[in-house]
C-alpha positions in Angstrom: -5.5 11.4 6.6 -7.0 10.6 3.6 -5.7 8.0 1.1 -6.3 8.2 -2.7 -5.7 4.7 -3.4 -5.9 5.6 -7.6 -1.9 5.6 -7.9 -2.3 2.3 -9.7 -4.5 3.4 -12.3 -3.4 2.4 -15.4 -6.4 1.8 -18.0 -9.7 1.8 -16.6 -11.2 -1.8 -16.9 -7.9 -3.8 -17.2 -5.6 -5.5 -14.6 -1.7 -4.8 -14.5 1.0 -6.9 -13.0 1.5 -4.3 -10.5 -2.3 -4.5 -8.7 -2.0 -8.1 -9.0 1.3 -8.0 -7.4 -0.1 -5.6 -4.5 -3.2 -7.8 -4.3 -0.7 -11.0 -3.7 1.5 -8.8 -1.2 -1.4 -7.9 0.9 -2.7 -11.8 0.9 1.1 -13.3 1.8 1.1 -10.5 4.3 -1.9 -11.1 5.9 -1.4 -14.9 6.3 -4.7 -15.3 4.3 -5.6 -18.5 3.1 -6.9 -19.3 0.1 -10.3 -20.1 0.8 -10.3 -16.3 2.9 -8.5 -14.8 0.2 -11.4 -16.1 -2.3 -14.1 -15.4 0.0 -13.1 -11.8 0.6 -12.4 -10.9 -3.2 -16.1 -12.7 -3.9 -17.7 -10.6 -0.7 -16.3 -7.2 -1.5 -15.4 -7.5 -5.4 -18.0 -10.4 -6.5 -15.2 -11.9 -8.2 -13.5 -15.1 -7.1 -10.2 -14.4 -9.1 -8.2 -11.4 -8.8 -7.7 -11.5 -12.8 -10.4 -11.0 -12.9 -11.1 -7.7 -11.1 -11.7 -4.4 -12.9 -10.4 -0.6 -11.9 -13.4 -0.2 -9.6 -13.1 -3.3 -8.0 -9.8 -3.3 -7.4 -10.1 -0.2 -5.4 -13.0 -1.6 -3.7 -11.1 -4.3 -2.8 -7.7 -2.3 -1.6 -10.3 0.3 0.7 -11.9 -2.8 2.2 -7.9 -3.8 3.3 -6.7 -0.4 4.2 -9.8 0.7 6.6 -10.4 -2.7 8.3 -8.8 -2.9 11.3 -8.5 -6.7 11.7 -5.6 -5.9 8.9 -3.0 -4.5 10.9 0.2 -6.9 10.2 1.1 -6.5 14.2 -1.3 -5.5 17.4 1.3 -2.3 17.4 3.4 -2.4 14.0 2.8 -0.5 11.1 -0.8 -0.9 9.5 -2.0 -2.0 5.9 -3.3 1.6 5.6 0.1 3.4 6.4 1.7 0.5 3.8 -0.1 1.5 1.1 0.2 5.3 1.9 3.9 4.8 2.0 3.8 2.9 -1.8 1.7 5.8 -2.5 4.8 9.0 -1.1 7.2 6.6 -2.4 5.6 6.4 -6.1 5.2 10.3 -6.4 8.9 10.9 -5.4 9.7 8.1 -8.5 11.7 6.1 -6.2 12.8 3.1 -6.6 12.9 0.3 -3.9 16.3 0.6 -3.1 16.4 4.5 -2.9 13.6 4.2 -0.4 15.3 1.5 1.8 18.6 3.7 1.6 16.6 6.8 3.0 14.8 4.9 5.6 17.7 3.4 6.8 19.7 6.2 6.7 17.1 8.2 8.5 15.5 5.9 10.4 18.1 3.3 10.8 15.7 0.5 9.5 15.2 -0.6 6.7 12.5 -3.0 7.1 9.0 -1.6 7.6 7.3 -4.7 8.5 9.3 -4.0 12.1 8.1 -0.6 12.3 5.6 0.7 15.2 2.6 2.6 14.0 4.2 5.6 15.6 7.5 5.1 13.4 5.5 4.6 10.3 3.7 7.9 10.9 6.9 10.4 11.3 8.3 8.1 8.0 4.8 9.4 6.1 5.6 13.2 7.9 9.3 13.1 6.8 8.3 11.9 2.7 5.3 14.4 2.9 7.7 17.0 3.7 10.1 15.9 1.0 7.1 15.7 -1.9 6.0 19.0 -0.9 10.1 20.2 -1.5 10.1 18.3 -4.9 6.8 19.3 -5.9 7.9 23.2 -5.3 11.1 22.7 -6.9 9.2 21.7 -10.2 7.0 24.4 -10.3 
C-alpha cells in the first residue's frame, strides 16, 4: 500500500497549523522527548524547529515516521503508517472528527484507534476505501 502523504499541502514553502499540529501529535504520541524530537527534525529535515520546515521537508519528515518501524505506538496496535493513512481516507470523505468516531464505533464498536490491533486498523482502511470508491462514483 502506498501512501501519498501530500494531503496537507497547502502552499508550497509555508507551514500551516494543521502540519504543525500533526507534527506535535506524532511527537506526544511517540513519547519523544525534546532533545529526540530536535534531533530527528535536525537529522532528517536539517531544521531544529518545526516552524521552521518547508513543504518538502515536512514530507520528508512525516515518510521518515510512517516507514520506520521503531514508530509503531504498540508492539501489536495500530502503526504511525496506518494513522496517517486513516487521516488521509478520512480527509477525502470530508469528515469530521466526530463523523469518523460515530462510524468506527458504530461499525467497529471502538472508537478509539490508539487501542486498535494492526489487523483492526487494516479492515477500518478496507471498509473507508470501499466507502471513497462509493462517494467518488457517486460524484462522477
Amino acid at each position: 500500500m502506498s501512501i501519498n502523504p501530500h494531503f496537507l499541502t497547502t502552499i508550497s514553502g509555508f507551514m500551516d497549523k494543521k502540519k504543525l499540529a500533526v507534527i506535535h501529535i506524532v511527537k506526544r504520541e511517540l513519547s519523544l522527548s525534546d532533545d529526540e524530537y530536535r534531533n530527528t527534525l535536525e537529522r532528517i529535515a536539517g531544521v531544529r524547529s518545526a516552524k521552521d520546515l518547508t513543504d518538502d521537508q515536512f514530507h520528508k519528515l512525516m515518510h521518515y515516521f510512517v516507514r520506520t518501524r521503531h514508530y509503531r505506538v504498540a508492539n501489536k496496535g495500530i502503526t504511525l503508517r496506518q494513522k496517517y493513512y486513516l487521516r488521509q481516507l478520512k480527509e477525502r470523505l470530508q469528515w469530521d472528527d466526530s463523523h469518523f468516531r460515530n462510524y468506527i464505533h458504530k461499525y467497529f464498536h471502538n472508537r478509539d484507534l490508539n487501542t486498535y490491533t494492526r489487523h483492526d486498523a487494516s479492515n477500518l482502511i478496507v471498509a473507508l476505501k470501499k466507502i471513497l470508491k462509493i462517494h467518488d462514483n457517486s460524484n462522477n
